[in-house]
PyMOL commands that place a pseudoatom at each C-alpha (Angstrom):
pseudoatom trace, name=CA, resn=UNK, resi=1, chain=A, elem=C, hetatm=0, pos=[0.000, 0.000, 0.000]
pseudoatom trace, name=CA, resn=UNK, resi=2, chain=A, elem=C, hetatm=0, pos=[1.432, 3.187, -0.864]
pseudoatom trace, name=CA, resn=UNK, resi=3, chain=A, elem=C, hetatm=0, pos=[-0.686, 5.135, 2.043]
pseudoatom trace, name=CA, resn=UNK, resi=4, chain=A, elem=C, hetatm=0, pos=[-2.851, 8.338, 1.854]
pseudoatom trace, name=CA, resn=UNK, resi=5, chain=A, elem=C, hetatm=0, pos=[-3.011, 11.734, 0.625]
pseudoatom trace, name=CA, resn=UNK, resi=6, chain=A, elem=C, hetatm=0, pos=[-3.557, 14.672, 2.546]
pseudoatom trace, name=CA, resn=UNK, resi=7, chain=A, elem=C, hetatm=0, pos=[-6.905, 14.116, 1.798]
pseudoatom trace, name=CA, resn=UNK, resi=8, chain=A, elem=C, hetatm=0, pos=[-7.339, 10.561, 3.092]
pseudoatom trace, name=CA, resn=UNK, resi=9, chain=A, elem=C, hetatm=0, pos=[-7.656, 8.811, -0.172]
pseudoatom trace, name=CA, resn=UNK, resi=10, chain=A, elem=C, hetatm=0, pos=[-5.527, 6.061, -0.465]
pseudoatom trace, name=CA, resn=UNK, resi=11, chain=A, elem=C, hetatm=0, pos=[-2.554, 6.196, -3.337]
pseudoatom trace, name=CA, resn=UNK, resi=12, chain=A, elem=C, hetatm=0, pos=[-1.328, 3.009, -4.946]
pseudoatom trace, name=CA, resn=UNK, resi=13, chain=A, elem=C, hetatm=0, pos=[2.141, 1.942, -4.209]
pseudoatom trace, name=CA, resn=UNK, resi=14, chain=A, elem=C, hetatm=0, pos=[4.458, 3.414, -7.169]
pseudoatom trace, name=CA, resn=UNK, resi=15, chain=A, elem=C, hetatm=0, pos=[1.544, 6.167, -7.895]
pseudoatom trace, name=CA, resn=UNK, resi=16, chain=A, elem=C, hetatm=0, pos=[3.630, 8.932, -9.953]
pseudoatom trace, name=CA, resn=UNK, resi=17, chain=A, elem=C, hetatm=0, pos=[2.573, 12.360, -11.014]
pseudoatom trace, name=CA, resn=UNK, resi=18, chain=A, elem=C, hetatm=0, pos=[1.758, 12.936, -14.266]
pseudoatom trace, name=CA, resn=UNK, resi=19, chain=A, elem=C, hetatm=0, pos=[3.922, 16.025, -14.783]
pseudoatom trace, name=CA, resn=UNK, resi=20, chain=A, elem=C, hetatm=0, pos=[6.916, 15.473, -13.379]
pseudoatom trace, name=CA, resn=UNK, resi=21, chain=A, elem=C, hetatm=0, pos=[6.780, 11.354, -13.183]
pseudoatom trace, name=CA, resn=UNK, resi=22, chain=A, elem=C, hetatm=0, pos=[7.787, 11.505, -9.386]
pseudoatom trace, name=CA, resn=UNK, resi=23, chain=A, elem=C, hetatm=0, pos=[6.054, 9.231, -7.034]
pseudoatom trace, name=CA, resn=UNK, resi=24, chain=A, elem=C, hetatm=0, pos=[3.166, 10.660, -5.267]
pseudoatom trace, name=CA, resn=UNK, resi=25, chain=A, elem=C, hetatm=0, pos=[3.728, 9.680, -1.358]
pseudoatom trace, name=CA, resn=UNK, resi=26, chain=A, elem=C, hetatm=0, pos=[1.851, 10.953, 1.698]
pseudoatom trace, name=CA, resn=UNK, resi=27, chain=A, elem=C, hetatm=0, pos=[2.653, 15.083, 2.610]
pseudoatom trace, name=CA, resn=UNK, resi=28, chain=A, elem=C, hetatm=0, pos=[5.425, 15.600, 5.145]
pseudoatom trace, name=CA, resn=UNK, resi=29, chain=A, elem=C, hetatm=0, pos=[6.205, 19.095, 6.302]
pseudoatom trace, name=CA, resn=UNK, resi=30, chain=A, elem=C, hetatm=0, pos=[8.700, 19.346, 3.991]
pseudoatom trace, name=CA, resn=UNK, resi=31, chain=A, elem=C, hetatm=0, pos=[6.936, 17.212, 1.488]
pseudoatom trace, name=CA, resn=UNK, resi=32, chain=A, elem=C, hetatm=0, pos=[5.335, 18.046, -1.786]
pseudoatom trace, name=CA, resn=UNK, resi=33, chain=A, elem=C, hetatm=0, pos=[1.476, 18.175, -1.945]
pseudoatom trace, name=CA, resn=UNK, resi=34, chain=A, elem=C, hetatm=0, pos=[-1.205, 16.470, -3.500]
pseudoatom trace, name=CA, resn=UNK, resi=35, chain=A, elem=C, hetatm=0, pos=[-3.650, 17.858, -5.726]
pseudoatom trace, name=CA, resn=UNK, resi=36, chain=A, elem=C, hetatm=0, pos=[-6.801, 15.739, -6.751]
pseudoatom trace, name=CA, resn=UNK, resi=37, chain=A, elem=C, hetatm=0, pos=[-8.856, 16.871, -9.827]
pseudoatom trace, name=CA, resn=UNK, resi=38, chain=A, elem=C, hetatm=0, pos=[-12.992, 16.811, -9.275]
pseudoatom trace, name=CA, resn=UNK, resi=39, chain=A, elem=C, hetatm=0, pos=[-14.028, 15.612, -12.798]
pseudoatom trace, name=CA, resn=UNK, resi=40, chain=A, elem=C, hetatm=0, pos=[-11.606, 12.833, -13.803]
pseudoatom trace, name=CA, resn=UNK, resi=41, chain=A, elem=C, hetatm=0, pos=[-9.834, 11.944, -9.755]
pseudoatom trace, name=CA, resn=UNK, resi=42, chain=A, elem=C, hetatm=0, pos=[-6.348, 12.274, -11.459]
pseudoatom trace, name=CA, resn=UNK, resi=43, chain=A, elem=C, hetatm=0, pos=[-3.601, 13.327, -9.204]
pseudoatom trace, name=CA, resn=UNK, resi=44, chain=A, elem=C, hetatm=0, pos=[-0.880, 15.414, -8.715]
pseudoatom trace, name=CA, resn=UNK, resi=45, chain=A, elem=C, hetatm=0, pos=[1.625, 17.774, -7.287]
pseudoatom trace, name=CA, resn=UNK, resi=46, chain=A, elem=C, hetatm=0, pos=[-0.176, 20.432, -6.048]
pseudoatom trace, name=CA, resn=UNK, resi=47, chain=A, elem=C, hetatm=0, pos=[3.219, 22.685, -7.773]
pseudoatom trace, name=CA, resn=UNK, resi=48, chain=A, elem=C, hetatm=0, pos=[3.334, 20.875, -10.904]
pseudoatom trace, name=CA, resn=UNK, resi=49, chain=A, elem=C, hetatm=0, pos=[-0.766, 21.179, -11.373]
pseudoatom trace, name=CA, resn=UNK, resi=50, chain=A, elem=C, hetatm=0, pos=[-0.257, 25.143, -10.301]
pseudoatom trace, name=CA, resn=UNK, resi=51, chain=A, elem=C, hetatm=0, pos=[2.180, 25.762, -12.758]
pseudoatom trace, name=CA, resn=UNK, resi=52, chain=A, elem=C, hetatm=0, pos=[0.276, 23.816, -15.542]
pseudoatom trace, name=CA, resn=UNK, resi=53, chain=A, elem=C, hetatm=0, pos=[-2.775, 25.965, -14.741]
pseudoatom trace, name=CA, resn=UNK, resi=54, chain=A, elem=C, hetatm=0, pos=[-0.088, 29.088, -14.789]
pseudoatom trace, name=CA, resn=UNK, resi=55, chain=A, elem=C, hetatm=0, pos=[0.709, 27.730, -18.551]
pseudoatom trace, name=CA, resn=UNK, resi=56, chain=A, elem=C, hetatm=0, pos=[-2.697, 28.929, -19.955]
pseudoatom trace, name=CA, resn=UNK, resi=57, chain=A, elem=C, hetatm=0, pos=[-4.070, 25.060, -19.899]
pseudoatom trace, name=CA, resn=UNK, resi=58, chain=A, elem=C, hetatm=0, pos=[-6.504, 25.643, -16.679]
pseudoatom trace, name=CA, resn=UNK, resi=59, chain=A, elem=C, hetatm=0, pos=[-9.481, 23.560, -18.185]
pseudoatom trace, name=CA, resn=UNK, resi=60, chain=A, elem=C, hetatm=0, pos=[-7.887, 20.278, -18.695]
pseudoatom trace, name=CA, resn=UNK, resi=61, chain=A, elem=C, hetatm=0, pos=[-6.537, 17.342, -17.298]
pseudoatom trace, name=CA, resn=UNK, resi=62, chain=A, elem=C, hetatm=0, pos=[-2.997, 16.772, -18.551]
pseudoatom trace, name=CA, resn=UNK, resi=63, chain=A, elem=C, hetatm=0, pos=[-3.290, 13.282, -18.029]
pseudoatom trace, name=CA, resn=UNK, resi=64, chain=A, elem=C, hetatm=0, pos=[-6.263, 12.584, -20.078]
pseudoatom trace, name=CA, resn=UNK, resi=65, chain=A, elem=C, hetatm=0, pos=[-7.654, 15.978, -21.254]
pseudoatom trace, name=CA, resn=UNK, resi=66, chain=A, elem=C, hetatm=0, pos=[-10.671, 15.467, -19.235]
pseudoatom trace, name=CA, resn=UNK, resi=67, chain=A, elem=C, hetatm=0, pos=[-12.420, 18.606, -17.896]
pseudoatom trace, name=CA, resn=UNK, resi=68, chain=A, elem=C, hetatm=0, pos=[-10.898, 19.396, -14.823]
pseudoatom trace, name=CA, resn=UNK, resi=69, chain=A, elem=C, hetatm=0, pos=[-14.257, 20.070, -12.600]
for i in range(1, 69): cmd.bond("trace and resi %d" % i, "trace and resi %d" % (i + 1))
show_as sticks, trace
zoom trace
């Protein structure tokens, strides 16, 4: 089991983030953050989905072009 997000959902052992392909592990202090989109449940970075919305591409899921909401 690869534990839970700060959310409580659980995340799959190996789970990576579609940006930046790092694996997505529970939040530590100094820990990145994870982001869960409403319309398709992808996850992510909270940074690396920030800065994709910061690219112009807010809409979107840049795993699977979903609507984000």
């Amino acid at each position: 089991m690869g534990g839970t997000d700060w959310l409580g959902n659980e995340l799959a052992e190996g789970e990576e983030c579609a940006i930046c392909l790092d694996r997505l592990k529970r939040a530590t202090r100094w820990g990145k953050q994870i982001a869960k989109l409403r319309g398709c449940g992808h996850r992510f970075h909270r940074g690396c989905i920030d800065n994709w919305r910061a690219q112009g591409d807010a809409k979107t899921c840049p795993h699977c072009r979903g609507p984000r909401d």
